[in-house]
C-alpha positions as CSV (number, residue, x, y, z in Angstrom):
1,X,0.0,0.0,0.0
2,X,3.1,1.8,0.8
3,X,3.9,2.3,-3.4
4,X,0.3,2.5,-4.1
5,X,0.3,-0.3,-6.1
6,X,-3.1,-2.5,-7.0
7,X,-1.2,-4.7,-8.8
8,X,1.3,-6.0,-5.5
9,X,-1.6,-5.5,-3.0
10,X,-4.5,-7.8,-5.3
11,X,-1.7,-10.5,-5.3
12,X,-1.3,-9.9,-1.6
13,X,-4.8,-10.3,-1.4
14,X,-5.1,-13.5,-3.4
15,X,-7.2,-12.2,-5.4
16,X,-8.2,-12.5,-8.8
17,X,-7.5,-9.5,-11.5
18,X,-11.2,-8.2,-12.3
19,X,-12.7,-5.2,-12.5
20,X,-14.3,-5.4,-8.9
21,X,-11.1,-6.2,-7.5
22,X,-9.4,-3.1,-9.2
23,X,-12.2,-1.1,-8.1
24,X,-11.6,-2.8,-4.7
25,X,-7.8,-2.0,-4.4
26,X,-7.8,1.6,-5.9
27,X,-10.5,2.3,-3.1
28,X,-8.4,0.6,-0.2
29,X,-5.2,2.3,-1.5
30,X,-7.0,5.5,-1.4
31,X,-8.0,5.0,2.1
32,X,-4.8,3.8,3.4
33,X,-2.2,4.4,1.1
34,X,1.0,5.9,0.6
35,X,1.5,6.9,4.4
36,X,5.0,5.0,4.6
37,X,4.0,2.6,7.0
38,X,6.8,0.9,8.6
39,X,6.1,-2.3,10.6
40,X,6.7,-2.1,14.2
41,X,5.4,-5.6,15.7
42,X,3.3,-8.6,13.9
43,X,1.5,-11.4,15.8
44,X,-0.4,-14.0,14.2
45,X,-2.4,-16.5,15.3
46,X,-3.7,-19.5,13.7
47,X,-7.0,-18.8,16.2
48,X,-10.0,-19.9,13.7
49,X,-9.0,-22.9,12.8
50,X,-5.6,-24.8,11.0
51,X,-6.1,-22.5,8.0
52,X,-7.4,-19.4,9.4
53,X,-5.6,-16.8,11.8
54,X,-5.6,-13.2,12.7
55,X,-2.4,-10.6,12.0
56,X,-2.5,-8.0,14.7
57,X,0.2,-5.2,13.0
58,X,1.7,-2.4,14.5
59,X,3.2,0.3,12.4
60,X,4.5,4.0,12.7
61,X,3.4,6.5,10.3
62,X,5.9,8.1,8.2
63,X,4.3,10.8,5.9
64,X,1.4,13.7,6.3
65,X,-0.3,14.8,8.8
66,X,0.0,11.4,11.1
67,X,4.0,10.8,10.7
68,X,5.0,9.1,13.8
69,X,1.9,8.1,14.8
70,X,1.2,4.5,15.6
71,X,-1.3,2.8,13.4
72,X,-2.6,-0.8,14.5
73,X,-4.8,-2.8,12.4
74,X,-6.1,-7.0,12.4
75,X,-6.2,-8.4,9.4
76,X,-7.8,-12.0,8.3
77,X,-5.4,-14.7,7.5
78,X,-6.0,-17.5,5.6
79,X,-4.5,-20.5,3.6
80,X,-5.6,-21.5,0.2
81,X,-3.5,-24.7,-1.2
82,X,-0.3,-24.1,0.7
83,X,-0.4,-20.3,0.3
84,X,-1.2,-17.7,3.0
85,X,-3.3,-14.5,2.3
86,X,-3.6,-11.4,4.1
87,X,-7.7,-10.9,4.0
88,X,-8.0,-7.0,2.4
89,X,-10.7,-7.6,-0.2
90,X,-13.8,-7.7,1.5
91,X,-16.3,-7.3,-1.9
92,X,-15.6,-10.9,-2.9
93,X,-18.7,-13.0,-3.8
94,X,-19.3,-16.3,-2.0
95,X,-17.8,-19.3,-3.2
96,X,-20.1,-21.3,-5.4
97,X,-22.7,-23.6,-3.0
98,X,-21.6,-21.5,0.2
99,X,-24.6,-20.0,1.7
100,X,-24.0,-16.5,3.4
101,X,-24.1,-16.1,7.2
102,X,-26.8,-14.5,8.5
103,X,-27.3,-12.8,11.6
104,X,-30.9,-11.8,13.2
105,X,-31.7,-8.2,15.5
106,X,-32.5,-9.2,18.6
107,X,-32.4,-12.6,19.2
């Protein structure tokens, strides 16, 4: 995010090149982009399972109006045949046969 580039961050992101992932990644990058992050501390756990985790980051601002701040963020981790992926695309559609989760208001 760093470069600004939606090439690097849709491979990051494991996901495929379309137009809703471009879409996707130009809107991200535009949101968190091109501060200059710098990692401070990363923790993963594998904590939803053996191919799901959670990456808690740490990082320090190095640009604008924030440089030197600390961001911290958790990002979805997850292995697809042998390969992890950092969970940043979140306008994905559900896999073919997989049912969404629902939730109900009061219940």
């Amino acid at each position: 995010m760093n470069a600004r580039d939606a090439d690097a961050l849709m491979k990051v992101g494991g996901v495929p090149d379309d137009a809703r992932a471009r879409r996707e990644a130009r809107r991200i990058i535009a949101d968190k982009g091109g501060r200059e992050l710098s990692i401070v501390d990363v923790r993963v756990e594998i904590d939803m399972g053996p191919d799901v985790g959670s990456a808690r980051l740490r990082a320090r601002e190095g640009t604008g109006k924030g440089a030197g701040n600390e961001v911290r963020d958790v990002f979805t981790v997850v292995r697809r045949e042998g390969e992890w992926y950092v969970v940043v695309f979140t306008d994905r559609p559900s896999p073919p046969g997989k049912t969404a989760s629902k939730v109900r208001e009061g219940g």
